[in-house]
C-alpha positions as CSV (number, residue, x, y, z in Angstrom):
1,X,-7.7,-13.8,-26.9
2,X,-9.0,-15.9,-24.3
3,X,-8.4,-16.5,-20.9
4,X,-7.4,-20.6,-21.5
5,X,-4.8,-19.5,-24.5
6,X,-2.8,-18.1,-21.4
7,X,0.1,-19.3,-19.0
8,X,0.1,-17.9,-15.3
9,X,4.1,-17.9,-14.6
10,X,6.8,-16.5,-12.2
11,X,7.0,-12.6,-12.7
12,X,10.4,-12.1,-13.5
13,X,12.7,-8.9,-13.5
14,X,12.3,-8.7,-16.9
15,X,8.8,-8.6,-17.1
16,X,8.6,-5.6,-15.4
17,X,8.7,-3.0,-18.4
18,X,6.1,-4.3,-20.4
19,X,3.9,-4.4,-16.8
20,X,4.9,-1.0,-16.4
21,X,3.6,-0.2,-20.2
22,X,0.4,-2.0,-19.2
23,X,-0.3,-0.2,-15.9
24,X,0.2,3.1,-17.6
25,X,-1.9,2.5,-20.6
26,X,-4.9,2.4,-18.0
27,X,-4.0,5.0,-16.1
28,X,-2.5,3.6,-12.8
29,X,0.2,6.3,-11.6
30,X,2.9,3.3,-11.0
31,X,6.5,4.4,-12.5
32,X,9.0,2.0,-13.4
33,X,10.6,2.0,-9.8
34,X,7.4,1.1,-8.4
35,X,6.8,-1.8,-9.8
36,X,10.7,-2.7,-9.2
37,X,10.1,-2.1,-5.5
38,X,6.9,-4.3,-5.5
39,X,9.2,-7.3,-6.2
40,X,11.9,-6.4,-4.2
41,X,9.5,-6.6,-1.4
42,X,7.2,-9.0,-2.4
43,X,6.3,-12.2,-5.0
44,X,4.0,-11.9,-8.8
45,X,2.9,-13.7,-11.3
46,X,2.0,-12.9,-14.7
47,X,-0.2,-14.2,-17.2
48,X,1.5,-14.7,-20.9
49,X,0.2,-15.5,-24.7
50,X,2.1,-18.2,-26.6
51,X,4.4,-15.6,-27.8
52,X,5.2,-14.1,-24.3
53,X,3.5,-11.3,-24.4
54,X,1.8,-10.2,-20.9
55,X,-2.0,-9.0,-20.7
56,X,-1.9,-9.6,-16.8
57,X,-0.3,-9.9,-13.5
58,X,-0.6,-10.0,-9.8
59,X,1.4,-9.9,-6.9
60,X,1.4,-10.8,-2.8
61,X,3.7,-10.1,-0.1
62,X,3.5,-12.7,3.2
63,X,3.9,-11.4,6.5
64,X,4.4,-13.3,9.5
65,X,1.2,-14.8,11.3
66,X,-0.3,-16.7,7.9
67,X,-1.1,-13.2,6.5
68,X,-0.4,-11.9,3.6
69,X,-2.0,-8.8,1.2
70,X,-2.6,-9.1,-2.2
71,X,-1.6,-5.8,-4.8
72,X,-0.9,-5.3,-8.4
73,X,-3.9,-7.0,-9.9
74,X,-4.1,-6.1,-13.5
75,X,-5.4,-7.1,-16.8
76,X,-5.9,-6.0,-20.0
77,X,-8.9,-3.6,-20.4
78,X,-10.1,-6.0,-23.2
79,X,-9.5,-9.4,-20.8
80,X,-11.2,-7.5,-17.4
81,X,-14.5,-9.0,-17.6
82,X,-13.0,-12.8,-18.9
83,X,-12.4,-14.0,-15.8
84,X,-8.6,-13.2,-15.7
85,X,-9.0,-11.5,-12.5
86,X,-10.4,-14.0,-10.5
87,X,-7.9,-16.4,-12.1
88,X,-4.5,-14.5,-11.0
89,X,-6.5,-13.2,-7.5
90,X,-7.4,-16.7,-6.9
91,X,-3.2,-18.5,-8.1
92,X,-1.8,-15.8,-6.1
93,X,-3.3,-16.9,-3.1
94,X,-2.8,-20.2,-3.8
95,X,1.5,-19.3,-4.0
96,X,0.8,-17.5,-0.8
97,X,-0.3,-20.2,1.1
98,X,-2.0,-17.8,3.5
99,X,-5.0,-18.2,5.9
100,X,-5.8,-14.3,6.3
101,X,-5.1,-12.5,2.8
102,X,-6.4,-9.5,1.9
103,X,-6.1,-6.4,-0.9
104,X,-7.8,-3.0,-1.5
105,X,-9.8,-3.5,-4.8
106,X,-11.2,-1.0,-7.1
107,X,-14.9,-1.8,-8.7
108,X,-13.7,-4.1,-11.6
109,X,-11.5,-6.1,-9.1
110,X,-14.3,-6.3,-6.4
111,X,-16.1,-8.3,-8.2
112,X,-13.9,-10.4,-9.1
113,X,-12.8,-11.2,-5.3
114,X,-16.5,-11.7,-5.0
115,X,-16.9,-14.8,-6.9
116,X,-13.7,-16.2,-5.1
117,X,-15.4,-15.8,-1.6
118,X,-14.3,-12.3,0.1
119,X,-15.6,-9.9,1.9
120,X,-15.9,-6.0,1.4
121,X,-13.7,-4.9,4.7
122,X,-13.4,-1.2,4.7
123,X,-12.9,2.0,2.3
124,X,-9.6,3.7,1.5
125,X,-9.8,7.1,0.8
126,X,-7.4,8.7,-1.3
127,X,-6.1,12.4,-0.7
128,X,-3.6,13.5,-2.9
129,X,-2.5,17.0,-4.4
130,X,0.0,19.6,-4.3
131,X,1.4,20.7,-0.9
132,X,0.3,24.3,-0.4
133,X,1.3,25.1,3.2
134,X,1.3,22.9,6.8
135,X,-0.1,24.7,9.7
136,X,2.5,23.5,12.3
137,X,0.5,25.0,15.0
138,X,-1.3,21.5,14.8
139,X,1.6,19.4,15.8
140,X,0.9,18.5,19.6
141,X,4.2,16.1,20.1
142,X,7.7,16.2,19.5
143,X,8.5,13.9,16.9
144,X,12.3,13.0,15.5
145,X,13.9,11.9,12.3
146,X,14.9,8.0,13.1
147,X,18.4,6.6,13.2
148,X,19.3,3.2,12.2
149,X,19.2,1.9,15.7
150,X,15.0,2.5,15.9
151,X,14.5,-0.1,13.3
152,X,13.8,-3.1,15.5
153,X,11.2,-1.3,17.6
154,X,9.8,0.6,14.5
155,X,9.4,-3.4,13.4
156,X,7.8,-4.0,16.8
157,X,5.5,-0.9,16.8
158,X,4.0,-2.1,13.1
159,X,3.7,-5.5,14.1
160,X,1.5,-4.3,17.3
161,X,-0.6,-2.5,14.5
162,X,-0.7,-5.6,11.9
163,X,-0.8,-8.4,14.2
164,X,2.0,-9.7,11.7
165,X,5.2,-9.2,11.3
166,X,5.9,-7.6,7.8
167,X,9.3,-7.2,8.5
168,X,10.1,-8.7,4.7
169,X,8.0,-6.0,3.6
170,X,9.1,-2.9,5.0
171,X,12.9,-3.3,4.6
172,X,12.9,-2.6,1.2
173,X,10.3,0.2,2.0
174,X,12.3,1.5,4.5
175,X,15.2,1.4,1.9
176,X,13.8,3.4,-0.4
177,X,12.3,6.3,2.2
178,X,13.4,9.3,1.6
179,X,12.9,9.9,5.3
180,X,11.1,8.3,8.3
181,X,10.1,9.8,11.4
182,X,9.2,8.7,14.8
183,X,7.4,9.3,18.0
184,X,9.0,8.3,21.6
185,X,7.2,8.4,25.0
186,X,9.5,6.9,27.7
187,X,11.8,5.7,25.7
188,X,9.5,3.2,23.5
189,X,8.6,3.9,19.6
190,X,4.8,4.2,19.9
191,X,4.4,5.9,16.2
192,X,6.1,6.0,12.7
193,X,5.9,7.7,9.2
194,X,7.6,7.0,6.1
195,X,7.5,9.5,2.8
196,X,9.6,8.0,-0.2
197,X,9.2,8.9,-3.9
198,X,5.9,7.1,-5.8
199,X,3.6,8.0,-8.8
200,X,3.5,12.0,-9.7
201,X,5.6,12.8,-7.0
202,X,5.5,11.3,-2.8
203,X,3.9,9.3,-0.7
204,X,3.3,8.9,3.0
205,X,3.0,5.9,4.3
206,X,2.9,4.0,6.2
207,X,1.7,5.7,9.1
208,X,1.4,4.2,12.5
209,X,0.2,6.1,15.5
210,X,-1.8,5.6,18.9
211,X,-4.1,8.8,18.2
212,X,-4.9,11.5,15.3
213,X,-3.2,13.9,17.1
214,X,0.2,11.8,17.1
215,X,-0.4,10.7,13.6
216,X,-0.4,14.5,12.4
217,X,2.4,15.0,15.3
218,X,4.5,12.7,12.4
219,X,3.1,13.6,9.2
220,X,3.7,17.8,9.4
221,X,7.5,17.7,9.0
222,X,6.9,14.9,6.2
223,X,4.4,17.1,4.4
224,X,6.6,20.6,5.3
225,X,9.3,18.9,3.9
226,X,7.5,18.5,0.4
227,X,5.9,22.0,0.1
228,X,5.5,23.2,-3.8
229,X,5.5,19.0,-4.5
230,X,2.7,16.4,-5.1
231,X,2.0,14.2,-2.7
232,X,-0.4,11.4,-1.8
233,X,-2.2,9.6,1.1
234,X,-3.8,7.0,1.3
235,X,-6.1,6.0,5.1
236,X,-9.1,4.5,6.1
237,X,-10.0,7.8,8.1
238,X,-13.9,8.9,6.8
239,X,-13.2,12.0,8.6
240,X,-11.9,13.7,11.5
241,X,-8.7,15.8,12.7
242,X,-6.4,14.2,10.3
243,X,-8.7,14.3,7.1
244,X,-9.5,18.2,8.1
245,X,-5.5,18.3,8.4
246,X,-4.8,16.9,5.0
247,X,-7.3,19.0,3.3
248,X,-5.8,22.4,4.7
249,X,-2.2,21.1,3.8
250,X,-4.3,20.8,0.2
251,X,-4.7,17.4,-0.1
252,X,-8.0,16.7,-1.7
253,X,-9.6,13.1,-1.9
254,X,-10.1,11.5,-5.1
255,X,-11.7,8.5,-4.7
256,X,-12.0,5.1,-2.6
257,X,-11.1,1.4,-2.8
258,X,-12.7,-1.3,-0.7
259,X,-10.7,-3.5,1.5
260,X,-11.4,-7.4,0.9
261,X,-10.3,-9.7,2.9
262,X,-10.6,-13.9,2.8
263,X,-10.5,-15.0,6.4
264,X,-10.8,-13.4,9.7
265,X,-8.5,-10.2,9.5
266,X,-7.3,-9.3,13.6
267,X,-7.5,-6.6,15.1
268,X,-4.0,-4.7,16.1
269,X,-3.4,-2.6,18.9
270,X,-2.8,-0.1,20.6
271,X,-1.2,1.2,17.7
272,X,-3.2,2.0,14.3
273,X,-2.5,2.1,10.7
274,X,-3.6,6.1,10.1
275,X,-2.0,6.3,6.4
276,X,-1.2,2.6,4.0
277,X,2.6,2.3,2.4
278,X,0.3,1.4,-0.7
279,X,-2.4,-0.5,-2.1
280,X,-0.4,-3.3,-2.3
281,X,1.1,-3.9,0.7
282,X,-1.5,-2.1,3.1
């Protein structure tokens, strides 16, 4: 098989099983619902043979601002090194339209990204495991379970942290939490954390704070909530309070991504993305 003998087209719902069958033959954690979620919230494309069947796909999810983040970038172990990548990496952002794109790439995919003109950004670090026990003694502020009312200024508080709107993003996000939490001073949303079902078991993310201290003020009831379960996080944290946090909570890390980016990414504030939704959607 070569990379010419193939047709980059729409993703369509019905594509999404066979996807799902590819992810997992190499290992990705993705269930079936995650990849349905991914195009609730956002846009792929899919590379087909002559007889329709898929050995790759990609997929990106515009925000406001001419951003957008790039996720899902796949291909079949025996296509990796063909050029495929760089081929759906390079039509996706071409469907986006976007000035400032970006994705978190593992080691096959940076290279690929490479040859298309990015730039290594940052690392992810993933912690993930099974939730032993939280010490709540290191929650320093009062945090609450949000009400449908919040969502307009839990919009505005990730958009200070984005510098982009990704309101088409998190809806569906939002949608599928299985709880969200948020932090208040004087009456404005300055921090919120989402935990919804993902992989082996939950995620957290995203979470968006002004401080460590607030970030962990949001994540303990999250993580209390899912003692005895598997859950993962994903932040850009090397170390510090929160990473010490995770690891007493028994989340270990696992391994790192790098963030690429094409174009000038900007800097948010005076909130901060502490813990990423996904790879995907940042």
């Amino acid at each position: 098989m070569r990379v010419d003998d193939l047709i980059i087209d729409t993703m369509q719902i019905s594509d999404l099983p066979a996807l799902h069958g590819l992810s997992a033959s190499m290992g990705w954690p993705h269930r079936a619902e995650d990849w349905a979620l991914n195009l609730r919230s956002g846009h792929g494309l899919v590379a087909r043979d002559a007889i329709g069947r898929l050995h790759g796909s990609a997929m990106y999810f515009p925000m406001a601002q001419d951003r957008t983040s790039l996720g899902m970038v796949i291909a079949h172990p025996r296509l990796e090194r063909s050029g495929l990548l760089e081929l759906l990496t390079r039509e996706a952002m071409e469907r986006a339209g976007s000035y400032a794109t970006f994705l978190n790439a593992c080691s096959e995919l940076q290279v690929a990204c490479q040859g298309i003109g990015a730039l290594g950004h940052s690392l992810v670090y993933q912690t993930q495991g099974y939730v032993a026990s939280v010490p709540m003694a290191a929650v320093s502020v009062k945090t609450r379970a949000a009400r449908p009312e919040d969502m307009a200024d839990i919009l505005a508080c990730d958009t200070r942290a984005y510098s982009a709107d990704r309101h088409d993003v998190l809806e569906p996000l939002f949608a599928a939490s299985a709880a969200v939490r948020v932090l208040t001073r004087r009456g404005e949303i300055q921090g919120y954390a989402c935990a919804r079902r993902f992989g082996r078991g939950q995620v957290i993310g995203p979470v968006i704070a002004r401080s460590e201290d607030d970030a962990i003020s949001l994540i303990a009831p999250l993580l209390d909530r899912f003692v005895g379960e598997f859950v993962r996080f994903d932040t850009r944290l090397e170390d510090g309070p929160l990473r010490r946090f995770l690891l007493a909570c028994g989340l270990h890390p696992v391994g790192t991504v790098v963030t690429m980016t094409f174009g000038d990414v900007p800097r948010g504030g005076p909130e901060r993305v502490y813990g990423l939704s996904s790879h995907s959607h940042g």
